[in-house]
Phi, psi and omega in degrees: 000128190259135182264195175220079159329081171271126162262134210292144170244157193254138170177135193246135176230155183249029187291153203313329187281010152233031156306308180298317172296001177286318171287356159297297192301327188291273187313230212342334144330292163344264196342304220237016141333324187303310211243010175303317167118187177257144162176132193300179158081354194066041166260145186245133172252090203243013237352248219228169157193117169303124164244136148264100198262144185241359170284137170294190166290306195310328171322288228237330162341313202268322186253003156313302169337312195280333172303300189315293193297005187254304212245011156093346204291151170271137209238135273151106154230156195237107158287113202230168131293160197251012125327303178260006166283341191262353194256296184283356172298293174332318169289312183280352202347341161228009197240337173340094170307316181335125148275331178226126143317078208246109159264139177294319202208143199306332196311307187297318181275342161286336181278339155247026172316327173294340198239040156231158199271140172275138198278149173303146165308313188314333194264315196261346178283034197250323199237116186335162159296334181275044169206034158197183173319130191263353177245000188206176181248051201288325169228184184207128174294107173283330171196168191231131169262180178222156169246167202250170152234127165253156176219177179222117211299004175257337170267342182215127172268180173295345178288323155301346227250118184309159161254002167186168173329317207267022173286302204303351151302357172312110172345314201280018162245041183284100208069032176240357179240131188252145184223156183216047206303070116250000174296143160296347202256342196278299177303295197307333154277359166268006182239005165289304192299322161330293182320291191278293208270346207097124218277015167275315165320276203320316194313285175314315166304331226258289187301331159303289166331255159021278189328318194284346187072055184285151155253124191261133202255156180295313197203199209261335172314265178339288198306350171268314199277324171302338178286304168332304219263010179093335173336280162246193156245002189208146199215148163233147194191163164272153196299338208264340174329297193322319210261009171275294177280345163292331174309310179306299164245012182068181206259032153249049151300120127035282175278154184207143175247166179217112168291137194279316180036043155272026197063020168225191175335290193280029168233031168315146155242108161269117198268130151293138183213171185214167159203147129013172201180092165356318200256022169308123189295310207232056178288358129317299188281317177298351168260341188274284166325295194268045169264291164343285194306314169247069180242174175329320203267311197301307179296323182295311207302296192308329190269356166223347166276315190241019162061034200244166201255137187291164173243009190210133186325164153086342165240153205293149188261175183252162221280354151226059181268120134333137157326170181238329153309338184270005189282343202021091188244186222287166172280065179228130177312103234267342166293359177256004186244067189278335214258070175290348205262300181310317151309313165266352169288326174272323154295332157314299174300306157287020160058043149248016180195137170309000000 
């Protein structure tokens, strides 16, 4: 599997649509001045740091950048899946060059949990608990997706609209659903399902679906926009997709999301998280990065550039977010839901992945 190698570059512009990340840069200069260093000539000499990310560029590109301009570090990223990057971690092992690990999920971070290092308390005390590691301190959650059913609001009312997963195994959503099971995030909720139903639930529920003639989509963007365009009528996707595209095309965009807040799966918060690499070269500069990542300004970028929900008090989700206190998702520890391998295993066995 060929990854995609970025060296980070630095530029700030001052056009009115980046003003905020201009005032991030700002404030993060601050933050992280301290510890940037001295160097004659006004060059900051900060070294180096490997990240290996399974978050896309488009995500985490603009505030990685931004990490690179406050604190001088040469910033190296390698963009994957975060399935097959935690897989090539495994393969390179203790010769890994990566220092941090940046995962779409717990799933990704569990499969290498044995080779990453615990983390300072200052760093994991930052983000509530069920949004890191649960018995250790190997990782930490950076930002929460919730997952949706999005639909489209010219074909489907609000009345109509499921009160759990388990409406859509209904007859009348026969050919009306878009899915996208070879995504880490699909899985990762089918391994929500494992936790709470079991695996003769999850089975039944899975094989029932199937049964409906889901269409299936690579990830979750298509499956937002094939909902718009009429394609299907319903979609399960993470909440933020939607809201890229009303940026985008305003709000007579189609789609809509409908949060479930019944207390199962499919009212999930999948958390992103990072860690350590045992063998980390540059384990300094890799403490400096997740200090960043939950600090106030960092945590802002994700809750008003990419709509995805902060994880550390005091900043705001955006405004047209439910609270994440109102989701009621389910009671499963986000650190049990590593045994993403068990999950494809099952999906596999019911000829829903190759």
């Amino acid at each position: 599997m060929q990854h995609s190698i970025t060296t980070v570059k630095i530029f700030i512009t001052a056009k009115p649509g980046n003003m905020v990340l201009y005032v991030i840069v700002l404030a993060l200069v601050t933050l992280l001045a301290c510890g940037s260093g001295d160097a004659s000539d006004g060059q900051v000499s900060a070294g180096s740091l490997v990240i290996y990310s399974g978050r896309s560029e488009s995500l985490v590109g603009p505030i990685i950048t931004q990490f690179v301009v406050a604190s001088g570090i040469d910033v190296r990223v390698k963009y994957g899946g975060t399935a097959e990057l935690a897989a090539t971690i495994r393969e390179e092992g203790n010769n890994t060059p990566a220092d941090v690990f940046f995962a779409q999920d717990p799933g990704g971070l569990g499969a290498v949990a044995s080779m990453l290092s615990p983390l300072p308390p200052d760093i994991i005390s930052t983000v509530p608990g069920w949004a890191r590691a649960a018995n250790s301190a190997d990782w930490v959650g950076i930002s929460g997706r919730a997952r949706v059913i999005v639909y489209n609001r010219n074909s489907v009312s609000e009345s109509d609209l499921p009160s759990d997963l388990q409406d859509l195994t209904a007859p009348r959503w026969k050919g009306r659903i878009g899915w996208a099971p070879a995504n880490a995030s699909f899985q990762t909720m089918v391994t929500a399902m494992r936790a709470a139903w079991g695996e003769d639930g999850t089975r039944k529920f899975l094989t029932s679906l199937k049964s409906n003639d889901p269409k299936e989509y690579p990830k979750n963007t298509p499956i937002v926009a094939a909902t718009a365009a009429g394609e299907i009528d319903v979609g399960l996707v993470n909440h933020y997709y939607l809201h890229r595209f009303i940026q985008e095309d305003g709000e007579d965009f189609a789609a809509r999301n409908h949060f479930l807040r019944d207390n199962g799966p499919g009212s999930l918060i999948m958390v992103s998280g990072a860690g350590i690499l045992n063998e980390a070269d540059n384990r300094d500069n890799a403490e400096k990065f997740l200090r960043f990542m939950v600090s106030p300004v960092a945590q802002q970028y994700f809750a008003s550039q990419t709509f995805e929900y902060p994880l550390v008090k005091g900043v705001n989700t955006h405004r047209l977010l439910p609270p994440i206190t109102e989701l009621n998702g389910p009671d499963i520890d986000v650190a049990g839901l590593a045994d993403v391998a068990g999950t494809q295993s099952l999906l596999r066995d019911l000829g829903i992945i190759p």
